[in-house]
C-alpha positions, -999 to +999 in steps of 0.1 A: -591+400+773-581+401+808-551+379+803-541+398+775-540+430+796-516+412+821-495+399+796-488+431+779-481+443+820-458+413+822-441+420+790-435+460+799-417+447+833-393+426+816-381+448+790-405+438+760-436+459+744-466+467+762-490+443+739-505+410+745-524+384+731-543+350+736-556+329+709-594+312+725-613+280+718-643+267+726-639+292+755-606+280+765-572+302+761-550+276+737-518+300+736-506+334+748-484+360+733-467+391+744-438+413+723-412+395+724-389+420+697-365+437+720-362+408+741-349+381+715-343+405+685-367+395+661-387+421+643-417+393+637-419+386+676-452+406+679-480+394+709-503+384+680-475+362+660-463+344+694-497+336+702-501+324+667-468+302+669-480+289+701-511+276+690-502+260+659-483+239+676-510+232+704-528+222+681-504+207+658-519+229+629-516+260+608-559+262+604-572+278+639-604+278+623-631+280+651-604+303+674-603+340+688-581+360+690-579+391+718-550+414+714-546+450+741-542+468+711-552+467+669-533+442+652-509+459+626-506+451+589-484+417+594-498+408+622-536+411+603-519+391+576-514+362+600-544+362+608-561+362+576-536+330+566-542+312+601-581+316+594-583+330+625-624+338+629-627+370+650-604+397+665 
């Protein structure tokens, strides 16, 4: 959650939202995310989505079964969608 925290810091200090997001497993932080919406113009660049992205293709998968994911702040409607569809198992 830490990382998160300083992500969302980071993001504030470059121009982007004040969230971030890391996806965990097996106690290891396999992607990172931060809102990235006013910085590249993309409405679906929230922290939880980029950290979503990221691991994917980490782990050269759409299932993250078996991951976390910690976010600075409650994921909204899309971003609970994607998730629910990446089978994330806790938030």
């Amino acid at each position: 959650m830490q990382r998160a925290i300083e992500l969302s810091i980071e993001s504030v200090n470059i121009g982007g939202g004040p969230f971030g997001s890391v996806i965990v497993k097996e106690n290891k932080i396999i992607s990172e995310g931060s809102n990235e919406v006013t910085l590249i113009n993309d409405p679906t660049a929230h922290g939880e989505i980029v950290a979503i992205r990221q691991a994917c293709k980490s782990l050269n998968n759409f299932n993250l079964s078996g991951c976390e994911q910690y976010s600075t702040c409650e994921p909204c409607p899309m971003c609970l969608s994607a998730i629910y569809w990446a089978r994330i198992d806790k938030i």
